[in-house]
C-alpha positions as CSV (number, residue, x, y, z in Angstrom):
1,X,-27.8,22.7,14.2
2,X,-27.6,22.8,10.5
3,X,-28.1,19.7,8.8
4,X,-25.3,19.4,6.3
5,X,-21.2,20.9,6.3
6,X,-20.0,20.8,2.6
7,X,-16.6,21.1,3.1
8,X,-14.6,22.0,0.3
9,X,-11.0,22.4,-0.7
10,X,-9.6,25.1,-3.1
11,X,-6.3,25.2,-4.5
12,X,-6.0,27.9,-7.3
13,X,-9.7,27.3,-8.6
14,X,-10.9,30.3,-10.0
15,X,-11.9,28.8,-13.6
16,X,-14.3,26.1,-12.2
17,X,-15.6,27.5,-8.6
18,X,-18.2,29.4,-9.4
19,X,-20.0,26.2,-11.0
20,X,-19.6,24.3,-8.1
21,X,-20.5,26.6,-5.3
22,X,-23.7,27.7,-7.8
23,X,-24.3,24.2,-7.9
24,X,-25.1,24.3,-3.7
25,X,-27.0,27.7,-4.1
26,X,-29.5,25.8,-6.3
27,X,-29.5,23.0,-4.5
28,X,-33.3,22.2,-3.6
29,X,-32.7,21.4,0.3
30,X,-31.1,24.6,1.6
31,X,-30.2,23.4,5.1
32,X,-26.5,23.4,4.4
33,X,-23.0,26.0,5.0
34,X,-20.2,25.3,2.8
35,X,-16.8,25.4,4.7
36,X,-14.4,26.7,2.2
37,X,-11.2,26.3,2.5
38,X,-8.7,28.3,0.6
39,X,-5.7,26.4,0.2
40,X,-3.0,28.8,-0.2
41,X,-4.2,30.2,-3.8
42,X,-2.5,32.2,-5.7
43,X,-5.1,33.2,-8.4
44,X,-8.9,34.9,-7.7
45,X,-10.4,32.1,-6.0
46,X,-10.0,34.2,-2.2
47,X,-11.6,36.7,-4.1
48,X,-14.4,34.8,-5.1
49,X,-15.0,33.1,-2.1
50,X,-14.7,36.1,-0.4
51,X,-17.8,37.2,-2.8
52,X,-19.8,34.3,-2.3
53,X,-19.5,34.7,1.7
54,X,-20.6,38.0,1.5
55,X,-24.6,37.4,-0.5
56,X,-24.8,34.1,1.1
57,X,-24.0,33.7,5.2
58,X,-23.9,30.1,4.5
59,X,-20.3,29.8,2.8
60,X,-17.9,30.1,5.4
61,X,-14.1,31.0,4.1
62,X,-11.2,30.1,5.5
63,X,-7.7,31.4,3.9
64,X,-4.9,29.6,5.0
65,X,-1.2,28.7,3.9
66,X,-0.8,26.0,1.1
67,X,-0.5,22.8,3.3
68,X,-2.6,19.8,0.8
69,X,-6.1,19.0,0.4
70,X,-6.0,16.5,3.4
71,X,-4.7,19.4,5.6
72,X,-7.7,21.1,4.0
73,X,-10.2,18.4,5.0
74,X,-9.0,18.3,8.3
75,X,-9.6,21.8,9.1
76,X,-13.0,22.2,7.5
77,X,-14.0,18.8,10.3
78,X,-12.8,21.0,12.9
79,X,-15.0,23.4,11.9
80,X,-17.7,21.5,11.0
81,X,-21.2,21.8,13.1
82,X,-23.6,20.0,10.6
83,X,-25.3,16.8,11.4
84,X,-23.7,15.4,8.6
85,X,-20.5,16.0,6.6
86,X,-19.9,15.8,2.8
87,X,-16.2,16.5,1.4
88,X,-17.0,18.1,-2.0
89,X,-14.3,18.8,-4.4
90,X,-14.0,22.8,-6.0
91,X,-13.9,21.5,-9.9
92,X,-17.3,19.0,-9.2
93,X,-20.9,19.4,-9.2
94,X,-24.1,17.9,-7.4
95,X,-27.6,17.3,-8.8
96,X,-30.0,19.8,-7.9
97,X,-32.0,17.5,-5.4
98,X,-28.9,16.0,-4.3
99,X,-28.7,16.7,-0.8
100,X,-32.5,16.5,-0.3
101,X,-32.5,13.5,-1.9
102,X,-29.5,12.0,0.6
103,X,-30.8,13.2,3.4
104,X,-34.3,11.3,2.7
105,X,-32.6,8.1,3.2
106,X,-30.3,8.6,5.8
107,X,-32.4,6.5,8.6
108,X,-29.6,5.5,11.3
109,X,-26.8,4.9,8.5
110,X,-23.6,6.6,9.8
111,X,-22.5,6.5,6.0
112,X,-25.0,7.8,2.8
113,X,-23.7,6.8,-0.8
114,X,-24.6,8.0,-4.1
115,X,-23.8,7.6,-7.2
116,X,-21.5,9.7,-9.9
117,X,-21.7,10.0,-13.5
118,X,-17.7,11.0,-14.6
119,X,-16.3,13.0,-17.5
120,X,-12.9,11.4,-16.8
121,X,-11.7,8.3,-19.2
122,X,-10.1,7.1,-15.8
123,X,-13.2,6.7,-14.1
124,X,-16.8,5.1,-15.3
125,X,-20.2,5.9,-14.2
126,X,-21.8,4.1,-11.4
127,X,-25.2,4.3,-11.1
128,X,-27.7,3.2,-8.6
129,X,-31.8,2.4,-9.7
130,X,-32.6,1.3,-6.2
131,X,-32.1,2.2,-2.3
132,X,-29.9,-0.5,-0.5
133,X,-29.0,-0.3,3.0
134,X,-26.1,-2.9,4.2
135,X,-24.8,-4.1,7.5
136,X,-22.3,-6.5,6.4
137,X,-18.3,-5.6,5.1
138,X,-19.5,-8.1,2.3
139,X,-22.8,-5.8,1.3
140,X,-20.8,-2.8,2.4
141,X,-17.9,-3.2,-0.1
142,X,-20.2,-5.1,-3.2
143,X,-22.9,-2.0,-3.0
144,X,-20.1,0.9,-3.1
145,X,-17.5,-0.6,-5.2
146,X,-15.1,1.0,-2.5
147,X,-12.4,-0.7,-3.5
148,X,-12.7,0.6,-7.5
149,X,-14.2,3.4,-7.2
150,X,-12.7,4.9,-3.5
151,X,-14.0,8.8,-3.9
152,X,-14.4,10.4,-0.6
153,X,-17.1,13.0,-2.2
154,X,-19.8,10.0,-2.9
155,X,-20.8,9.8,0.7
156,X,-22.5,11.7,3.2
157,X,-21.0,10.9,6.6
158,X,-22.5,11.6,10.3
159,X,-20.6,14.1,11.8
160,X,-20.3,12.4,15.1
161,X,-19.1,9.1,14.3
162,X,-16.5,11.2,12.2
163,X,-15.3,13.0,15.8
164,X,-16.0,9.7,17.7
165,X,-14.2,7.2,15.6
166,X,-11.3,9.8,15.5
167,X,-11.2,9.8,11.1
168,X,-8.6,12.0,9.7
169,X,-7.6,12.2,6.5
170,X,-3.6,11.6,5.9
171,X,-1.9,14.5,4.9
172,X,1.5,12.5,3.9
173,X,-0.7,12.0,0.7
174,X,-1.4,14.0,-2.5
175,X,-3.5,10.9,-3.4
176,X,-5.2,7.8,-2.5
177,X,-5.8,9.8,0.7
178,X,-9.8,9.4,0.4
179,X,-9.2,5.2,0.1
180,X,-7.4,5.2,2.9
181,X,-10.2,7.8,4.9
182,X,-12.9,5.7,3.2
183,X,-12.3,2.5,4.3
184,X,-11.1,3.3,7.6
185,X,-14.9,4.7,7.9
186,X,-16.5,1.4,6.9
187,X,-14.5,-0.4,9.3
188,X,-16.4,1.2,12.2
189,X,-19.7,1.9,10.5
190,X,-23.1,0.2,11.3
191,X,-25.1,0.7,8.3
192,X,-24.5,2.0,4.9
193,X,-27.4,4.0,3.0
194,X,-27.2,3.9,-1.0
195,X,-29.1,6.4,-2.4
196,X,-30.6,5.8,-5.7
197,X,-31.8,8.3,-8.6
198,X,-29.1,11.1,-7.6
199,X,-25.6,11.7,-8.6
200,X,-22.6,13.6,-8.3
201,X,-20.4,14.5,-11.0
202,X,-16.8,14.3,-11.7
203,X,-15.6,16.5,-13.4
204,X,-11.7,15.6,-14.4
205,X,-9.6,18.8,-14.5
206,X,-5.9,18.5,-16.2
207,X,-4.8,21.6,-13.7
208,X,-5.7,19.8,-10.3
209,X,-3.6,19.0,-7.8
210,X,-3.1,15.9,-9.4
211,X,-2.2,16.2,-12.6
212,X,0.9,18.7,-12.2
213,X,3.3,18.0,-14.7
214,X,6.9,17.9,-13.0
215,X,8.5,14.5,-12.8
216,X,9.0,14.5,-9.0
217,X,5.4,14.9,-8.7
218,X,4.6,11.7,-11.4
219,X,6.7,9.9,-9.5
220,X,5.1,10.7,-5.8
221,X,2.0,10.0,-7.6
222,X,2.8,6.4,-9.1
223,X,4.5,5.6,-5.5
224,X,1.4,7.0,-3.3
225,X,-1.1,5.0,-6.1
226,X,0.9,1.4,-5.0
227,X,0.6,2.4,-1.2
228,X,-3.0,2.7,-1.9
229,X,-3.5,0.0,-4.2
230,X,-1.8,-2.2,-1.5
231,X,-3.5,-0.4,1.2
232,X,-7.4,-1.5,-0.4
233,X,-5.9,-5.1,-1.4
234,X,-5.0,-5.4,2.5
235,X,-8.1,-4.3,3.5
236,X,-10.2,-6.9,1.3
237,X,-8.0,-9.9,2.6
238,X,-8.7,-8.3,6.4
239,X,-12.1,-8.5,6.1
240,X,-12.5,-11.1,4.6
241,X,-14.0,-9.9,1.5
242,X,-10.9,-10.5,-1.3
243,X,-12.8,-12.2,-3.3
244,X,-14.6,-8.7,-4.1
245,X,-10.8,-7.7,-4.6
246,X,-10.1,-9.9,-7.5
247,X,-13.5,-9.7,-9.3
248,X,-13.7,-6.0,-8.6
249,X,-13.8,-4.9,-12.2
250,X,-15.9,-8.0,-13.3
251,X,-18.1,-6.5,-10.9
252,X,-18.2,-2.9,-11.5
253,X,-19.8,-3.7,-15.1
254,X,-23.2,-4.2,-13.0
255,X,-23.3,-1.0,-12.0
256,X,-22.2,1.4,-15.0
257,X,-24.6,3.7,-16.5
């Protein structure tokens, strides 16, 4: 069994793929296959795939009609035979030692998190000096900032207790769908691991999915951001952790870098 399934999403990303699947290929654990699934594209990024497939058996392509990035996800789970799973996004890229780094920490965590330096003014760094692992929603929720900073790509996640706990990503949603998969998963995990010294980076990209510039789009956007907002909000007061809902940006300051 291989250790890791990257599975990744590609809508129309032939200007920023190559960086990101290079970014695996030099990656200094190589027990990984990248499940790549292209989205319906209309530009070279088949092509490329296709390429990459063919001098490296570990990217695995799938070409499919245009349903969504959750659609996406979804399949590349199906397909998924890794120990663990990590949902990377096509326009992002991982440290070199990223996944060797991860995996040294996993211990019986069904959930690994690192941190992520961003390029985006939405978004600020969050950076992690030491190795913390939690138990508690409380420790859970301070550690990760989950409900600031709710990006699927930061974790590493068991595969099994993805396939036993039944998570799915919603694929009603052009966004906020990695909240809503994220916090499900910390509802039914154990143990958390966070994984200092290693980071992923955002890399914000004005042609993404979500940043398409029709009105009907904005508008599904703004609507889908309040279902989420209300969605995390919900979640705090459930768990009893709301006070980590209302001091969440108070908070985030600790962690910046």
């Amino acid at each position: 069994m291989v250790k890791i399934s990257v599975i990744i999403p590609v809508y129309n990303g032939e200007k920023y793929l190559n960086r990101c699947l290079d970014s695996l290929i030099n990656q200094t654990f190589s027990d990984w296959t990248a499940i790549c699934v292209d989205d319906g594209s209309v530009d070279k990024t088949g092509k490329i795939l296709d390429e990459y497939a063919k001098q490296d058996k570990r990217f695995i392509v799938v070409h499919k009609k245009n349903a969504g990035v959750s659609a996406a996800r979804n399949d590349g789970i199906k397909r998924a035979t890794g120990q663990y799973i990590h949902f990377m996004d096509a326009d992002d890229i991982i440290d070199a030692n990223y996944y060797e780094q991860m995996i040294k920490h996993t211990g019986d965590a069904d959930i690994i998190c690192s941190g992520f330096v961003s390029n985006s003014k939405h978004s600020s760094n969050l950076i992690y000096k030491h190795n913390h692992i939690v138990h508690s929603m409380f420790g859970k929720v301070f550690w990760t900032q989950v409900l600031l900073k709710s990006f699927v790509w930061r974790y590493l996640f068991k595969t099994e207790f993805i396939k036993k706990n039944k998570l799915v990503f919603d694929t009603s949603f052009v966004s906020q769908e990695d909240a809503i998969f994220v916090l499900q998963s910390f509802v039914y995990a154990n143990m958390i691991s966070i994984v200092p010294n290693v980071n992923y980076h955002y890399i914000f990209n004005d042609n993404s999915a979500l940043n398409k510039k029709d009105k009907a789009h904005h508008d599904k956007l703004k609507k889908q951001y309040k279902i989420g907002k209300s969605f995390r909000k919900k979640f705090a007061v459930d768990n009893n952790v709301s006070v980590l809902w209302y001091l969440r940006k108070i908070v985030s300051v600790l962690f910046m870098g």
